[in-house]
TIZADO-13946 format. One record per residue: x, y, z of N, C-alpha, C in turn. Coordinates in pm, whole numbers, plus 50000, padded with zeros to 5 digits. Atoms other than C-alpha are relative to their C-alpha. Layout:
XYZXYZXYZ;...
//
This chain:
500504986549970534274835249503498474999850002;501285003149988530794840249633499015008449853;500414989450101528384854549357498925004950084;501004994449971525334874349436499125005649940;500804999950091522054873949239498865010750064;500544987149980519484904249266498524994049937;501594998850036515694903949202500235015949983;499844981150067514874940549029498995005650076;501394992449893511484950349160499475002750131;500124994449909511194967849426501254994550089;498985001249950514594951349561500795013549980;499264991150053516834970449362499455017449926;500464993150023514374990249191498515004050019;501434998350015510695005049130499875001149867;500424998950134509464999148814498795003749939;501254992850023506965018348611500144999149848;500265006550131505495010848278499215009449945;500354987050069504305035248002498754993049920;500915000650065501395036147796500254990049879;499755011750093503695023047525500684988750025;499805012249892504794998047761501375002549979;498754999349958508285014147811500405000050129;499605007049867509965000948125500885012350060;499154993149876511915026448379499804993350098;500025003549839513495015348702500865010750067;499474986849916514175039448957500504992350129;499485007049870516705026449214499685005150087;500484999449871515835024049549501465003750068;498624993949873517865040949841500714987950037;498905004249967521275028249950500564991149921;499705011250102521595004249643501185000649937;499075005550096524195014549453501225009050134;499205000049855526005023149822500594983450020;499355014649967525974983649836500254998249896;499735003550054526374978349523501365000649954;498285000649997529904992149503500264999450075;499795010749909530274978649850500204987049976;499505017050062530634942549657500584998549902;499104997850123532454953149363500764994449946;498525007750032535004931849384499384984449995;500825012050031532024900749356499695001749852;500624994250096530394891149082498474994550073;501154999849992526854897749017499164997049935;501155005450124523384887448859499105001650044;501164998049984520214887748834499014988649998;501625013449991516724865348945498735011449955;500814989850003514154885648780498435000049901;501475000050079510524883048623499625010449881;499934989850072510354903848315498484997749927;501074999550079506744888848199500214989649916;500035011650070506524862447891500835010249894;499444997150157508404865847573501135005650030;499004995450061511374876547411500095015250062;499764985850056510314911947381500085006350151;499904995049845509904919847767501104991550071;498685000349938512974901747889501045009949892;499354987250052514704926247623500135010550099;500364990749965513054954147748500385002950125;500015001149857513614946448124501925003749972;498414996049992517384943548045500435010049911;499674992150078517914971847822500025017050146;499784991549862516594989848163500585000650084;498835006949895518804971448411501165010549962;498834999450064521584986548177500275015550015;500364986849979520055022548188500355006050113;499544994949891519815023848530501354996250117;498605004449952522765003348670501054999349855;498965001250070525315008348405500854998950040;498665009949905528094987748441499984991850095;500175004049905527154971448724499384985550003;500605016050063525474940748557500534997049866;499295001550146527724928448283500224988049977;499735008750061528044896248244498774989650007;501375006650057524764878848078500114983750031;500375013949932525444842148190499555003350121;500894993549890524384856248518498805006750016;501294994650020521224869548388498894988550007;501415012449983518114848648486498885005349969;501214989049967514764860148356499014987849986;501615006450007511474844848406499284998950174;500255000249909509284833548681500654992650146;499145003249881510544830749060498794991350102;500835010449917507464803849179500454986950011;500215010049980509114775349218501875001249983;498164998349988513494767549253500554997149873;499075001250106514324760748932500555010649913;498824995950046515214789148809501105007550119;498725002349915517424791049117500864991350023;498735008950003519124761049043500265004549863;499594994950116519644773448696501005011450005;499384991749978521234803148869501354988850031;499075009549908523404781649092500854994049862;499855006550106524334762648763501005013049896;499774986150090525294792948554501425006250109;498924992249912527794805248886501054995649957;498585005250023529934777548863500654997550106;499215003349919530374775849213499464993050090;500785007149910528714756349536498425008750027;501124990849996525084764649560499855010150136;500334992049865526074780249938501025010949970;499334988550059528194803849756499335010549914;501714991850040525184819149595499015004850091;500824992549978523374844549715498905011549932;501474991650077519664859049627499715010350104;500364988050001518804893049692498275000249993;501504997050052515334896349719498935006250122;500964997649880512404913949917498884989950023;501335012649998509544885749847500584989550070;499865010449924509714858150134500324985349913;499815012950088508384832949868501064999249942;499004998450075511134840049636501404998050091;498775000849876514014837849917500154983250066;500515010649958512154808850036500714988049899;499775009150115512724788349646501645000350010;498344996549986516574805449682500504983950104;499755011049914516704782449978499994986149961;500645010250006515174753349891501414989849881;498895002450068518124755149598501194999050033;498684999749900520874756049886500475013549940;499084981250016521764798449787499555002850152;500324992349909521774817550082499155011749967;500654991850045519394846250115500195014050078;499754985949931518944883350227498645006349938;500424998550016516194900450226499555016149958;500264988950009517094936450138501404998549975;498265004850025520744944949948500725006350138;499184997149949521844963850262500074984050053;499345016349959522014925150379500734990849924;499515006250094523854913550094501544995050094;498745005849967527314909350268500034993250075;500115010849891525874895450571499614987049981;500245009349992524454867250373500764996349938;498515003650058528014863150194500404993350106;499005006249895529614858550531499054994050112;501035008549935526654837250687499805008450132;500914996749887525384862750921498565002249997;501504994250013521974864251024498815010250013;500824989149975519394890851038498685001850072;501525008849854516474895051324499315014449963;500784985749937514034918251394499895001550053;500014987349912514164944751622499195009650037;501024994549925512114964851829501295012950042;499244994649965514014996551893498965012650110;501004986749956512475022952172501505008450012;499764986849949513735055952124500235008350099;499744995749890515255071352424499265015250003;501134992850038513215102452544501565012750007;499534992550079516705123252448500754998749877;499694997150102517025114052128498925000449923;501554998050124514755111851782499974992449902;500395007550106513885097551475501525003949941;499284996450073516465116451317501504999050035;499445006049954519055105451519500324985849979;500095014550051518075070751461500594997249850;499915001750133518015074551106501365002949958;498665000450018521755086651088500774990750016;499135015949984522985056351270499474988449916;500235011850041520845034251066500235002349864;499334996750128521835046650709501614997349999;498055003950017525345040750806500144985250018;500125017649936524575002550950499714991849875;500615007550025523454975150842498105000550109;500734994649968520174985850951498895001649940;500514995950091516664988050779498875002250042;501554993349910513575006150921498564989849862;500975010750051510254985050844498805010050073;500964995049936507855003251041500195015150136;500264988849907507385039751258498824997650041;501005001649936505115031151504499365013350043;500614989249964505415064151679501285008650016;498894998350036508465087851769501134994650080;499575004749913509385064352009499844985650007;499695014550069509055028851867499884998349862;500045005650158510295017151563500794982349955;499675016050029510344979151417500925006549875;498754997050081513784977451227500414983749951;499345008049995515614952051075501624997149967;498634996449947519064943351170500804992250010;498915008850006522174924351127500955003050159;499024996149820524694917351510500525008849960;499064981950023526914946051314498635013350026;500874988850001523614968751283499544999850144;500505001649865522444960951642501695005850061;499054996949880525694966851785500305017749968;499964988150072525725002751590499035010250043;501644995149914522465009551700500735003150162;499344999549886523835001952056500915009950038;499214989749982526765022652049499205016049981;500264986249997524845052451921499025004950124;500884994549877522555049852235498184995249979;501365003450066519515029152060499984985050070;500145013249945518984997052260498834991049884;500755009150103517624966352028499414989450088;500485012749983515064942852154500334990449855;499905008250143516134913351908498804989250027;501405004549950512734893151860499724986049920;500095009450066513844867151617500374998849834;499474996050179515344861951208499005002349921;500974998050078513824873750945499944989749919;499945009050074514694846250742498784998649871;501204996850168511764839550457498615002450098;501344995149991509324858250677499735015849946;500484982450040507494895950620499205001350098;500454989049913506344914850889498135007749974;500624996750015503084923550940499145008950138;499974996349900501104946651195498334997750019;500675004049945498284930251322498895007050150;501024989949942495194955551467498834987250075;500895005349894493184937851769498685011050040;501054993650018489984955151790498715000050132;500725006349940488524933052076500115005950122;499714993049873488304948052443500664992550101;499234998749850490654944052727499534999850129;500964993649853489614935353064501804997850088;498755002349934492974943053271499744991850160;500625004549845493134921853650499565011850100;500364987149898491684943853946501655006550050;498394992549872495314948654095500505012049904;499764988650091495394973853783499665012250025;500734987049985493314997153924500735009650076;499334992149897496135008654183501495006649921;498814994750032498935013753914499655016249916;500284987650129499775045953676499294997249893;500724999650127498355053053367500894996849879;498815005450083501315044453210500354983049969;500185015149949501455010153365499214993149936;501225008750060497845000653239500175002149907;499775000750106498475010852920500844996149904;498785007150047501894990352876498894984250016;500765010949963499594961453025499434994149908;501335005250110496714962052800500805000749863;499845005550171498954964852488500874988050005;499305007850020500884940552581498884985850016;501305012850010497314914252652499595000749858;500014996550107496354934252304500474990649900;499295007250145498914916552116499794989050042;500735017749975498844881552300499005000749948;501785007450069494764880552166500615001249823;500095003850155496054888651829500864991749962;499035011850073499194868351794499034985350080;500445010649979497034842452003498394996949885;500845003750108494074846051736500524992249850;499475008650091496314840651460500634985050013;499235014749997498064806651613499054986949993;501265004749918494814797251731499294993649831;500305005750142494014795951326500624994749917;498935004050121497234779051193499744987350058;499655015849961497864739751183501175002550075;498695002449922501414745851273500355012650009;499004986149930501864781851463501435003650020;498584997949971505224775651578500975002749847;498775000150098506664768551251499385012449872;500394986150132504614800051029500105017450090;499554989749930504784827351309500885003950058;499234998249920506844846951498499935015650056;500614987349959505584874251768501245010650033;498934988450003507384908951740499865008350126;499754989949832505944925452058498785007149956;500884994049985503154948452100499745012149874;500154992650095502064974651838498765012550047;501044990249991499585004351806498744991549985;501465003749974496224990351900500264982149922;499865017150051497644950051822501174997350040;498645002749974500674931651767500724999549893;498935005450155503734929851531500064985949983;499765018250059503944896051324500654996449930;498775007250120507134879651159498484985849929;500315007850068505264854750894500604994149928;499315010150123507004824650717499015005149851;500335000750156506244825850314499064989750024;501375006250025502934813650230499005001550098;501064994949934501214821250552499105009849999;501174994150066497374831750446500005009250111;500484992849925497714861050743498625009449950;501154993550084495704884150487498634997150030;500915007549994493284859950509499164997350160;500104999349871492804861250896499175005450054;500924988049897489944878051084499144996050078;501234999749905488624878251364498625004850000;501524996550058484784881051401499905013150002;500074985549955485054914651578501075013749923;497984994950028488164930951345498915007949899;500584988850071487204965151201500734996149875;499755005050108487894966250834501565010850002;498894991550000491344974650764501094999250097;499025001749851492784958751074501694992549940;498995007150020495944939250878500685008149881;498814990150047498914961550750501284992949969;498705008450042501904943850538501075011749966;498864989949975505024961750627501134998349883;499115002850088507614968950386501305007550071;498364992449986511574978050431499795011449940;499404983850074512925013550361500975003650048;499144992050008515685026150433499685017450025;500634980349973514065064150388499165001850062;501145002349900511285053350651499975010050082;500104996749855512555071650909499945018749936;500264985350038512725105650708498795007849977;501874992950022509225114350654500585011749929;499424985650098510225136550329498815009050001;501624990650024506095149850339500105007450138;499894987249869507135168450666500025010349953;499324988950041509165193350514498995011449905;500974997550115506425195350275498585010950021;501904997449934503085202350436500285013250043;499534982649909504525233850649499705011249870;500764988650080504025250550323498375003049957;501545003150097500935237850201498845003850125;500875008749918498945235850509498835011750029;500634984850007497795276650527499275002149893;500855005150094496125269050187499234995550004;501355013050010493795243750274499165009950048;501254984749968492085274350442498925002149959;500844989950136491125292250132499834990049925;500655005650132489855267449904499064996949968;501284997650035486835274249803499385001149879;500095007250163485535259049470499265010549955;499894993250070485555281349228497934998549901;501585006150101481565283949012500444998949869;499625007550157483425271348698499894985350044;499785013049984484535244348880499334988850022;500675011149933481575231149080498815003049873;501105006250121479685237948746500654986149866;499295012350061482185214648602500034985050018;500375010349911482095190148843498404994649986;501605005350021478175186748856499644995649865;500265006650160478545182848454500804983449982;498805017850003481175152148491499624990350043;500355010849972480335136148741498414997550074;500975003150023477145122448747499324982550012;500105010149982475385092648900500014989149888;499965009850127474935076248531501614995449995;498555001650018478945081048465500284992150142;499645005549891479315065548819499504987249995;500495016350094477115034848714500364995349870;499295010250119478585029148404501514992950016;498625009349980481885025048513499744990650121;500285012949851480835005648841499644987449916;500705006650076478864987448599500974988049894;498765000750049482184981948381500954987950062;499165009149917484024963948662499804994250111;500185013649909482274944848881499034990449938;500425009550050480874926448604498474999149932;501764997250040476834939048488500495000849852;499784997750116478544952548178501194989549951;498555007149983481614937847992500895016350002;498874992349956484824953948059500575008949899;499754989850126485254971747751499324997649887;501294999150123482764985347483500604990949886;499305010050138482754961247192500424986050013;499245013150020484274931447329498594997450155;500605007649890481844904247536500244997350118;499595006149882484174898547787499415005350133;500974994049903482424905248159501284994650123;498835004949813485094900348487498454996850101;500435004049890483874884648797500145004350153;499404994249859486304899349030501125007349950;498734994850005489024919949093500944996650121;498985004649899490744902349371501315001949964;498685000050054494524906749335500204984549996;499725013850065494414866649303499344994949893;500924999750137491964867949012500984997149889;499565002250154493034862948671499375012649940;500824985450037490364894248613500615010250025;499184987449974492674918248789500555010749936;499064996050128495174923048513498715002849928;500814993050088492804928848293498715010550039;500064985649915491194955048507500775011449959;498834983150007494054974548537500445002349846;499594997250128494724966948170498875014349912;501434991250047491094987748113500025011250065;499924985449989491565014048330501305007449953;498754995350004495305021848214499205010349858;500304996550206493405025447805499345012650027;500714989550037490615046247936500435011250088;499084986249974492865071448112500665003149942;499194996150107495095070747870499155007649872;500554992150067492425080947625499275014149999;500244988149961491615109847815501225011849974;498604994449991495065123247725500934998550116;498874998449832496565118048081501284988749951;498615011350007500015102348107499834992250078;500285008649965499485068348214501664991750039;498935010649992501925045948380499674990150118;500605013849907501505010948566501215000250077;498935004949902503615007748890500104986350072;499815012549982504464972948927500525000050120;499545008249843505044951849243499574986650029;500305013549956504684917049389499984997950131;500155008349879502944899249593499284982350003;500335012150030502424863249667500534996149858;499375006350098504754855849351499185004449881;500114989750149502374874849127499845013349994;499634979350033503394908548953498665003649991;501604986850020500204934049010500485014349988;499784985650033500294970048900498955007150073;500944984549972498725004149050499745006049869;500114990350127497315028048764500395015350015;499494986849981498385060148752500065008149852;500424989050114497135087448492500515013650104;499174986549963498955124348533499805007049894;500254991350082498015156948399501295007250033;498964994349967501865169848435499835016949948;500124986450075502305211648470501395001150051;498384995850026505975223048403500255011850150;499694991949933507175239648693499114999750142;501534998049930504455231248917500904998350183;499344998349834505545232149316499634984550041;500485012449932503565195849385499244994949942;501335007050096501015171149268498914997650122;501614998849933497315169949404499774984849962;500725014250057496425129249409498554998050074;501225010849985493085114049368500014986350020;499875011650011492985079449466498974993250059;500845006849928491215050449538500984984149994;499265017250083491885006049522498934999349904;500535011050087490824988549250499814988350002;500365014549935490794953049403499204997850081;501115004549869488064937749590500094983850067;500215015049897487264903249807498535000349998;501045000549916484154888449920500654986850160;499295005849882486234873350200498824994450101;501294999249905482934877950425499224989249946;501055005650056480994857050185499944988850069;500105009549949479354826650250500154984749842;499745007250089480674797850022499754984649996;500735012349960479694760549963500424987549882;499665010550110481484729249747498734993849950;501275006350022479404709249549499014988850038;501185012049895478074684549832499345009850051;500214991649920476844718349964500125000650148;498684995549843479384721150256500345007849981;500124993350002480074746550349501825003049928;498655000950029484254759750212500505014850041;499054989749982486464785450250500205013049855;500284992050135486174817750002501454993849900;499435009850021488354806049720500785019349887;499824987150024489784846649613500544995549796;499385000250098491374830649266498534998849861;501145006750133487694816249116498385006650054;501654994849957484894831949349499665014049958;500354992050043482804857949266500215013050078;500134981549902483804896749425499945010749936;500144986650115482414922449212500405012250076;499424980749948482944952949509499755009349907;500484989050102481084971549297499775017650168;499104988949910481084998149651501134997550050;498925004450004484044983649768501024990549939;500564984950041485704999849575500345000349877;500344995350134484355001349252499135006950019;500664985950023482535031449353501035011550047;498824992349980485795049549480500904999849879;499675000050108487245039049132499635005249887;500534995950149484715047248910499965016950057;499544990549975485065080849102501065011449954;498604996350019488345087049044500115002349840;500344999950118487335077148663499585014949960;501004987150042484605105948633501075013450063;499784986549980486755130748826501565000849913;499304999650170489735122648521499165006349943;500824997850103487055129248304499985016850008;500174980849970486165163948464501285007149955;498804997050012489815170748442499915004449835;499935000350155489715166148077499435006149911;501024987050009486515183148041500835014649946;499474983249982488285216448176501065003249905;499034993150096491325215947966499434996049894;500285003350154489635207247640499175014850025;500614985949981487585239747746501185014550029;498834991350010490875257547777500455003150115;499764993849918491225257648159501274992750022;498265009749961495055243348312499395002750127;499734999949827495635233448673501365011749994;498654991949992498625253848830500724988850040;499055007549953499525220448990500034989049927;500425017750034500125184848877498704989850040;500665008349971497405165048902500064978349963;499965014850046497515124048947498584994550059;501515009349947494295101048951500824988450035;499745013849994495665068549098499294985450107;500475011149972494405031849143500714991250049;499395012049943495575010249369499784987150027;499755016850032496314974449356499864992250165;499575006049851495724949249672499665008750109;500274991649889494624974049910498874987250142;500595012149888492624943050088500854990750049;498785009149928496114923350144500825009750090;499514992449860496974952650430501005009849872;499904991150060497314980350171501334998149908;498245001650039500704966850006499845008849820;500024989850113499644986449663500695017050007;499614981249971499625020849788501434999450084;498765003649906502575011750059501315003349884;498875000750098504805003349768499595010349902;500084988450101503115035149556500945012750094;499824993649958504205058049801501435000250054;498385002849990507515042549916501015003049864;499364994750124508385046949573499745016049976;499774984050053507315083949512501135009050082;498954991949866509475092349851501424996249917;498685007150024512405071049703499875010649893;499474989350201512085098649361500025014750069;500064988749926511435127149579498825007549935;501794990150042507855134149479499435010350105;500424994849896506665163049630498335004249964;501544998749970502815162649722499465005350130;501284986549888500375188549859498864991350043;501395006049933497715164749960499134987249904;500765009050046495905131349889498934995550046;500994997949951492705127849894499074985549896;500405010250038491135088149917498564999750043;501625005450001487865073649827499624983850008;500115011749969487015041149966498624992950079;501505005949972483335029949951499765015050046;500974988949967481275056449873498954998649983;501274999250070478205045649747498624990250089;501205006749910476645025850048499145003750024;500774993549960473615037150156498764997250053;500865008249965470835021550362498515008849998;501524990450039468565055850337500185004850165;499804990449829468335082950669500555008649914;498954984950043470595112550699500734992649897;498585003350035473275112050401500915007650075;498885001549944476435109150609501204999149907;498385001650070480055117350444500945000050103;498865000649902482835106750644501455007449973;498584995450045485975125250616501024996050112;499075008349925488915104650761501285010350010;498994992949989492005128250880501124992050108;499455009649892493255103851186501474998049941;498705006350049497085098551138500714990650129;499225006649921498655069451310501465004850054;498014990750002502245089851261499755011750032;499984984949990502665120251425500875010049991;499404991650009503945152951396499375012249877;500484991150057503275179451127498804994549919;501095007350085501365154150895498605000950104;500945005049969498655154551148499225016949977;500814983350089497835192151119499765000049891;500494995650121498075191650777498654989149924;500885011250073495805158350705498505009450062;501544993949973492945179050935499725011149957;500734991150108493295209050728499634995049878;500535006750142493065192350391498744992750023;501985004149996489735171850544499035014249989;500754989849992488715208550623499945003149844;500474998950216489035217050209498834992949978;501455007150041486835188450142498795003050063;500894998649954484715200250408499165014749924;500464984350033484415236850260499234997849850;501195003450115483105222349913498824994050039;501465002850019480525202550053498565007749987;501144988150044477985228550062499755002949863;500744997250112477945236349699499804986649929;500605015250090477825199249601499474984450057;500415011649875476685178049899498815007850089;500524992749864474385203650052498834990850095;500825005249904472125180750196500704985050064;499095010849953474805156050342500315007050185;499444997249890475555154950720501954998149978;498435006449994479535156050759500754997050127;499465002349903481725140450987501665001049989;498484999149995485205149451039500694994650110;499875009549885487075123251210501005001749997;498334998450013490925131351330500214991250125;498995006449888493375125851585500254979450037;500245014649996494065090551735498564991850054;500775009650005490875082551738498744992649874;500015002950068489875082451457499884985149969;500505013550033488315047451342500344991749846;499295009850131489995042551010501505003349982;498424996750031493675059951102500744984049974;499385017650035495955032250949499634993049951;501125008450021493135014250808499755002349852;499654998350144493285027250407500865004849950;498944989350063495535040550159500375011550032;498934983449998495905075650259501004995650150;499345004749909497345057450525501594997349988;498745006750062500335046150350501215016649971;499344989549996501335084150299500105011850094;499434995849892500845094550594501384994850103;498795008649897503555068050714501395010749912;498854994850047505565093850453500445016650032;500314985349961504165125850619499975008849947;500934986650083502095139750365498965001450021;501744998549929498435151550414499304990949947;500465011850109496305125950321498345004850121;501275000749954492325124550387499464983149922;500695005050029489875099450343498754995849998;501814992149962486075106750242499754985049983;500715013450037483615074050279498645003750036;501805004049962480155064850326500254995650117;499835001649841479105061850709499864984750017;499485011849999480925032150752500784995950122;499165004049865483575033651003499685005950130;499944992849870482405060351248499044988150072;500445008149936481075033751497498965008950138;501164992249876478745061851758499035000549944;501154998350035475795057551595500094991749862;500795008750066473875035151389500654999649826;499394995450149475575031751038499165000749896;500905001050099473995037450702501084992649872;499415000550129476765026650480499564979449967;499565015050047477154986850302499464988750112;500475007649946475494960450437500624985049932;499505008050120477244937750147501845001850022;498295000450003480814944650246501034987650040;499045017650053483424919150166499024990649990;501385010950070480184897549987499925000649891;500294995150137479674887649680498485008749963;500944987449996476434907049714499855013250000;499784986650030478424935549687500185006649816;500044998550141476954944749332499115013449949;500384988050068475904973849092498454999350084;501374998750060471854961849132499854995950199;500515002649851472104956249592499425012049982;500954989849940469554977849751500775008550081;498964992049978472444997449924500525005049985;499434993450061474085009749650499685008249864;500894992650072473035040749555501155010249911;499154992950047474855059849297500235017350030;500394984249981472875095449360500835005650125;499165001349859474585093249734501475000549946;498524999550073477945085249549500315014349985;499564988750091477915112649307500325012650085;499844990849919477375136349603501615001950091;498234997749920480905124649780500895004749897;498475002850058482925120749489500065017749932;500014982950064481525158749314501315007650140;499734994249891482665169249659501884997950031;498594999250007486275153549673500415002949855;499254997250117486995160749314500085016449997;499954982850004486295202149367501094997650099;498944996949932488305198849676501204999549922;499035002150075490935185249462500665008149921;499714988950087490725204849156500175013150038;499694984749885490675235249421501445001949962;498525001549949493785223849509500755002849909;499035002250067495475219149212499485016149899;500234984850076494195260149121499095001349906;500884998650077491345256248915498825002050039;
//
């Protein structure tokens, strides 16, 4: 009898970690649909619970919580790390039966990849669990939307399939992935499948070309329809031909998905550095790592916004508030914590220690997020770390919450917390030149973005301020830090895929990502509203920029502003609020004049460098303080105070 072994995080579940480091997992859609779909197997687990005794406890005490019954027999329990096959032959070993009678469950390539390597079969999402029982394989798919049906259409036939949405391009292409039963399902309901190749131990990525198009002259005589199938389809050739163009062996790490919004889709074997990839000309923000969902195609922040969106109107910061604000946050409080974590100071009062970087391949990371979890937590906020993996190591988001009982929605602040100097220029010790080295080199991102962090810090603080002064929000408020936002946003991606999977409902998020550049001229605030996804989310992301716009005056007044929407927008897709607009909630994003490309920029001259530090001539805090006062009133607006 075949068995079938499970990875927990973010496969089966989302896991979130407490202040006192208590573990919840919140299953993910259609799981325990397959899971008593195999009922009559047995089952187990491949799963990373951390070091020690006391956290493989802890991990399975949760397993038990949230799948009760469903995991019962402990020789089938595997815990530790999934870098390397042994403990997949340890699984295999423990079955009792042929290692091709074993099957791993897992969303991480690498991890699927080691499965293999141990002779288990794999799957890369549990609705594929039966197909890799009965050795079918799974491809990806390109599905266009016929122009009489819809998303919502789609999404009926693909909740019933074998079927698993990866990407909404628009309401009329969506990358899926799909077993011959889910393709032929698709088919019948009237959904034609380009099939484009297996997923096998790759991950999907969507690859933004930036570079210009010269179409042949014989273009000039077709539609407008024509040239614009043309050029995205040359579009993606330059980018899947940039990336092959930079591998030793293309054939055997890629695999091109077809054309995309302003690039191309990219299947990637496990271990391929795409992340790592850029062309000279590639705006920042051009590489997007796609994740499965299942609830993709619902956009739950639709339903949402229609209420909220007549609000953004009226919000007009209150003179408690923006005297609150101007007391909080404050270019000093904005340099101390910048100061904090890209390494001038050490990382927490009292102790010597000083980080170097916060790369998500650092060793500094974790203990990052370990420092901002304490000092939000000591603000009173409810703190919890949302775990996820990538590249085989577990990284957390931060997340501090001022919870109000009854409240209609939550108001998020966010920014990343990880940086690169990717850009830098690096040199072994013959002084040759090398390749940045993200695990040991220096990337303080003290503006990118440890000035969108320490932001987010000071406007906690304000928060904390007001209710120790006796004021309450009416709404929930969350400050959160995201993890990896330079490996094609997979922090926030997986923050937001998870709040949809709980049914979080949010009035508006509002990201800060490099604010503190500043070369001197006009100050310039960018406010980002652009949504790659359309439909209601796009009204509501350009009223909520309008909020932030209506505070600047009492706390930016001498700032030019720019409000940048629709598709052209120069950073739609391109940061975190990005990630919730793919869930169709409002999302903004204020920066330093960085991305608008019509005129001369003033922001970072140091971006992705290790020169990006507290003491560059660029980074000015006084400039900061002016964005972040400005999105934290909008905010606190929001959330009725």
């Amino acid at each position: 009898m075949p068995v079938l072994y499970f990875d927990i995080g973010e496969t089966l579940a989302d896991a979130s970690i407490g202040a006192d480091d208590s573990l919840t997992l919140h299953p993910r859609p259609r799981v325990f649909e397959v899971l008593d779909g195999v009922a009559g197997l047995r089952r187990g687990i491949i799963s990373n619970p951390g070091p020690g005794e006391a956290a493989r406890a802890r991990l399975a005490a949760a397993l038990q919580a949230a799948f009760a019954g469903r995991f019962t027999d402990e020789s089938l329990l595997h815990w530790g790390p999934k870098t390397a096959r042994g403990i997949f032959d340890d699984a295999v070993a423990s079955a009792g039966v042929p290692a091709d009678d074993c099957v791993f469950v897992g969303e991480a390539p690498e991890e699927r990849a080691f499965a293999r390597e141990a002779g288990m079969r794999a799957a890369a999402h549990p609705v594929f669990a039966l197909a890799a029982v009965e050795g079918r394989p799974v491809f990806w798919a390109r599905i266009e939307v016929p122009a009489d049906r819809s998303l919502a259409d789609l999404e009926a036939i693909a909740n019933a399939a074998e079927v698993v949405p990866v990407h909404v391009a628009s309401d009329r292409l969506v990358l899926v992935m799909a077993s011959a039963r889910g393709v032929n399902a698709l088919e019948q309901g009237g959904f034609p499948a380009d099939l484009r190749g297996q997923v096998a131990e790759t991950t999907a990525f969507l690859m933004r070309d930036d570079r210009p198009v010269s179409l042949p002259e014989a273009f000039t005589e077709v539609s407008a329809t024509a040239r614009a199938t043309a050029e995205a389809t040359m579009r993606a050739a330059a980018a899947f031909g940039f990336l092959a163009s930079a591998l030793d062996e293309p054939e055997r790490s890629l695999v091109p998905l077809g054309p995309a919004s302003g690039g191309a889709y990219i299947a990637a074997v496990a271990g391929t550095p795409v992340e790592d990839l850029h062309p000279a000309e590639a705006k920042p923000g051009h590489t997007e790592r796609l994740l499965p969902d299942p609830a993709l195609l619902s956009r739950p922040g639709e339903t949402q916004v229609r209420g909220f969106t007549d609000e953004f109107a009226n919000g007009v910061p209150s003179p408690e508030t923006i005297a609150a604000v101007r007391a909080a946050i404050t270019p000093a409080a904005l340099s101390g914590h910048v100061a904090r974590i890209s390494g001038v100071d050490p990382l927490v009062e009292g102790d010597p220690l000083t980080v170097r970087s916060r790369d998500a391949s650092s060793p500094d990371n974790p203990l990052v997020v370990s420092a901002l979890a304490r000092r939000l937590h000591d603000l009173g906020l409810t703190v919890r770390r949302h775990e996820f993996t990538w590249h085989g190591r577990r990284l957390s988001n931060v997340e501090a919450e001022f919870p109000v009982a009854g409240a209609d929605s939550a108001v998020l602040v966010t920014a990343h917390l990880d940086s690169t100097a990717a850009r830098g220029e690096f040199f072994d010790s013959s002084g040759r030149p090398r390749p940045y080295d993200p695990a040991r080199d220096p990337a303080p991102g003290a503006d990118d973005d440890g000035s969108g962090t320490a932001a987010v810090l000071a406007a906690a603080e304000c928060l904390s301020a007001m209710i120790a002064d006796g004021r309450a929000p009416a709404r929930t408020v969350r400050f959160v830090l995201f993890n990896a936002e330079e490996q094609g946003m997979v922090g926030s991606k997986a923050y937001a895929r998870a709040a949809a999977a709980a049914g979080d409902r949010i009035v508006g998020v509002l990201q800060m990502d490099m604010i503190a550049g500043f070369r001197g001229g006009t100050r310039t605030m960018e406010i980002h509203t652009g949504s790659s996804v359309p439909g209601p989310v796009v009204g509501a992301s350009d009223a909520l920029g309008g909020l932030v716009a209506q505070a600047a005056p009492a706390l930016a007044a001498d700032f030019s502003l720019q409000s940048l929407a629709g598709a052209g927008d120069p950073a739609a897709g391109r940061s975190d609020h990005a990630s919730f607009h793919e869930r169709g909630w409002a999302a903004a994003a204020v920066c330093e004049n960085f991305f608008d490309d019509t005129a001369p920029a003033t922001g970072t001259r140091q971006y992705h460098m290790p020169g990006d530090t507290l003491l560059d001539e660029d980074h000015d805090t006084d400039y900061a303080a002016g964005i972040a006062r400005t999105v934290a009133a909008a905010a606190l607006t929001l959330a009725g105070l």
